[in-house]
N, C-alpha and C positions, 0 to 999 in steps of 0.2 A: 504494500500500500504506500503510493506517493505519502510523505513526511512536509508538510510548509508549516515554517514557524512565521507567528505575526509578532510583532513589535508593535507597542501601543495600541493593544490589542481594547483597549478600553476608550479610546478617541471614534470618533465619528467616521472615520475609515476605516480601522481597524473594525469596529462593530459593523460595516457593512461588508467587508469582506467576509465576514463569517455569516452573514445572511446569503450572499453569493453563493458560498462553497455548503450550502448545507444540503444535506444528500446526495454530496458527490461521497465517490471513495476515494475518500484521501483525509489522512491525520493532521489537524489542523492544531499545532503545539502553540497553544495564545498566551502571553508574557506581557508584562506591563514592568514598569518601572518597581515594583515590589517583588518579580518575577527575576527579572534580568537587567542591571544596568550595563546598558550600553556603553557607557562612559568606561569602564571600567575593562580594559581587552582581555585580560587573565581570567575574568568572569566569562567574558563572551566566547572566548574558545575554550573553555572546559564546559559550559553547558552545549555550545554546539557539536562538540565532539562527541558529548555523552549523546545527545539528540540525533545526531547525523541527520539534520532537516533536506530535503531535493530540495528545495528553493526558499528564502527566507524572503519577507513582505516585509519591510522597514514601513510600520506607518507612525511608529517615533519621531516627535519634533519640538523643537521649545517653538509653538506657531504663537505667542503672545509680540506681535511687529511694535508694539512697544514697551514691551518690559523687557524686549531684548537692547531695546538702545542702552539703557543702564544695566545691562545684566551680560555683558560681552560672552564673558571667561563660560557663564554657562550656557547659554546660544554656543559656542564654537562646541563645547563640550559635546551636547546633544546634537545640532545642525552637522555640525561638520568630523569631529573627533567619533561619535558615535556609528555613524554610516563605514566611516574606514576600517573598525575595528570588527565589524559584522562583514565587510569585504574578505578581510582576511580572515575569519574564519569559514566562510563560505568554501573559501580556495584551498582550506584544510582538506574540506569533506567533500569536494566536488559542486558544490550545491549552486544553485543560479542566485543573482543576487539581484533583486526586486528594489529599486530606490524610489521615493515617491519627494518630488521636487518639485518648486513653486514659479508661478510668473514674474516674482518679484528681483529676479534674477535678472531681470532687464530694467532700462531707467525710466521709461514709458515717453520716449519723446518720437516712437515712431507714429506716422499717422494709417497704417497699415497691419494686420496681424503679422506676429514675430514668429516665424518655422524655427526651428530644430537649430538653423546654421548661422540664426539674425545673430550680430554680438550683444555680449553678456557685458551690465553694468550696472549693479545692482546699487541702490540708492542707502541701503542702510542698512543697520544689523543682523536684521532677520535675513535680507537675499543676501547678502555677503558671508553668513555663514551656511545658507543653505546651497550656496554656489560652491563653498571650500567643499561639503560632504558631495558635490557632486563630481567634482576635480581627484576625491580619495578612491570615489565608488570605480572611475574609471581608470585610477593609477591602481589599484589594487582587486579587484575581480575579474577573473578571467571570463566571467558568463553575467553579463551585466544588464537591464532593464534600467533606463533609469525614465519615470515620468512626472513632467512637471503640469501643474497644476492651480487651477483658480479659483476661489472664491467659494470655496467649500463648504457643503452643508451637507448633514446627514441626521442621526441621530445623537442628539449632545447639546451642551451650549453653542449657536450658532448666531450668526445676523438676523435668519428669519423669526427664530423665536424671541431674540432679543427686541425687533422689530412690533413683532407681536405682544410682546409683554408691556412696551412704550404706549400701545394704541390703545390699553388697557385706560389710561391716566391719564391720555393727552388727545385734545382734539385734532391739534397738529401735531408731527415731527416733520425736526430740522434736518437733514438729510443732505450729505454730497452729490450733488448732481454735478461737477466734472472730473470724475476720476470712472472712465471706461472700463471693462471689464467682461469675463462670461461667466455672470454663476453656474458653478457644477455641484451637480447633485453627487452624494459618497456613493449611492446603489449606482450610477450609470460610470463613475470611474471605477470601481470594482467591475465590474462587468467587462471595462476594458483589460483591467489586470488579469480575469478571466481567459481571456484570449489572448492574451501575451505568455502569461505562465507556462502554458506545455510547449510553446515555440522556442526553437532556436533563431529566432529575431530581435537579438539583440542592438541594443545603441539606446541614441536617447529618445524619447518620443514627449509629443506635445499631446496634454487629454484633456477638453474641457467641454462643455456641451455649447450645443451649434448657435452663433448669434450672441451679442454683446446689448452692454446698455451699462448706465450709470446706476452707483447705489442708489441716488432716488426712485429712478425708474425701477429699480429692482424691488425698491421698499412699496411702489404707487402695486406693482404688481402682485406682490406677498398680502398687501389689504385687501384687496380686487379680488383673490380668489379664495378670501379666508372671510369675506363678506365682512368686513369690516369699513367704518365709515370717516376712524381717523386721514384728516389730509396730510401731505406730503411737501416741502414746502423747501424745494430745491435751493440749496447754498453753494458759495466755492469751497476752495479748499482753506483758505485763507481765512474764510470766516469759521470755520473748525481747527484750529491747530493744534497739532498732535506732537509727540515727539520724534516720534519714525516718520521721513516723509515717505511718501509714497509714490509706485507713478500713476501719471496722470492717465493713459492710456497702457492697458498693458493684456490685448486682446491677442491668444493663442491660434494658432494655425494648427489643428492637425495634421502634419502637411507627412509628417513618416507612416500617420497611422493610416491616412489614404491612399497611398502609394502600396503599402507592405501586407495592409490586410482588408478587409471585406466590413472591419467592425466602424459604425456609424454612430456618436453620440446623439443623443435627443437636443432638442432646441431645449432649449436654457427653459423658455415658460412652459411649456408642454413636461419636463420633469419637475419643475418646483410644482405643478398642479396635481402630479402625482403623487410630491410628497406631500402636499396641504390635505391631500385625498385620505 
């Protein structure tokens, strides 16, 4: 029986990866930071050796884009030192090694979506350390996946419940209407990982669902099919300052997964309707 270990197996990807794989035949070893730290390489290759997993699903991340600005040492830790040290253990035991990495790896001042080859300039702590575990994953795994990723929601604390929990209080929210993007849903990127895992098509690939729009317009659409009657009330970025900045546009090309495989993400409102469903 196929062996996949998940990593942050209690995060909103990780939780849907294991709704993906349920009823397959395959042992699905799930670890969280009380399980296995990453951070830690003498950890990660005695329990992957004792495991001997086929392919390991890193969906471990410090994903907090600003508590990494003041938190470096542990963002590189997790981000970047974590992913290399599950590389080489992987290369231990043969095993594929599954990386799941972000848009934010780019500065967003293209006015186009960015493929697989656009260059990498990531704005701030979070892609800058998610970019180093991307640099380890491919200096150190011989059988490597690595896919990067936007605007995530699944099961967990996320934007749209956050969203929803706002509209709970307020007649309005204030909401960024210019920072671009494609929210993806955790069930249709797992789905993609699905179909990457038994291949040997490796490299990097770009996975988000089809069609972009701004947090407002994400937020105007999360009310709309949750029947709710809070307004929405478009700001810059300027008038929200945060401590990470962010980019401004930073909309994905699936441009490896169209060329290499058959698999088709859903339009960005067409899965958020299925998750409000």
């Amino acid at each position: 029986m196929k062996k996949i270990l998940v990593t942050g197996c209690n995060g909103q990807l990780g939780r849907a990866v294991n709704e993906e794989y349920k009823g397959e035949d395959v042992q699905l070893i799930n670890t969280d930071v009380a399980e296995l730290d990453i951070t830690n390489i003498e950890q990660v290759i005695k329990f992957v050796e004792e495991q001997k997993p086929d392919v390991i699903i890193n969906c471990a991340a410090h994903t907090n884009v600003n508590a990494c600005e003041s938190q470096w040492d542990l963002a590189y830790k997790i981000n970047a030192i974590g992913p290399r040290n599950l590389s080489i253990a992987a290369n231990k035991v043969g095993a594929k090694m599954m990386h799941i990495s972000t848009d934010y790896v780019f500065d967003g001042t293209a006015t186009e979506p960015y493929n697989e080859f656009s260059p990498v300039a990531p704005l701030g702590a979070y892609g800058k350390t998610k970019l180093e575990g991307e640099r380890f994953v491919q200096q150190f795994a011989d059988k490597f996946f690595i896919i990067r990723t936007a605007w995530l929601y699944g099961e967990g604390k996320n934007f749209v419940r956050t969203m929803l929990e706002l509209s709970k209080t307020n007649d309005v929210v204030r909401v960024v209407g210019d920072q671009i993007g494609s929210p993806t849903s955790a069930k249709e990127l797992a789905k993609m990982i699905h179909v990457l895992e038994p291949t040997d098509n490796y490299g990097v690939f770009h996975g988000t669902c089809e069609g972009y729009c701004s947090w407002a317009d994400f937020t105007e659409k999360i009310f709309e099919y949750a029947g709710v009657d809070t307004k929405v009330q478009h700001i810059t970025t300027d008038e929200y300052p945060t401590p990470a900045k962010r980019p401004a546009y930073s909309v994905l090309d699936n441009y490896m997964l169209s060329l290499t495989t058959d698999f088709k993400f859903a339009n960005w409102e067409d899965a958020l309707r299925e998750y409000l469903a």
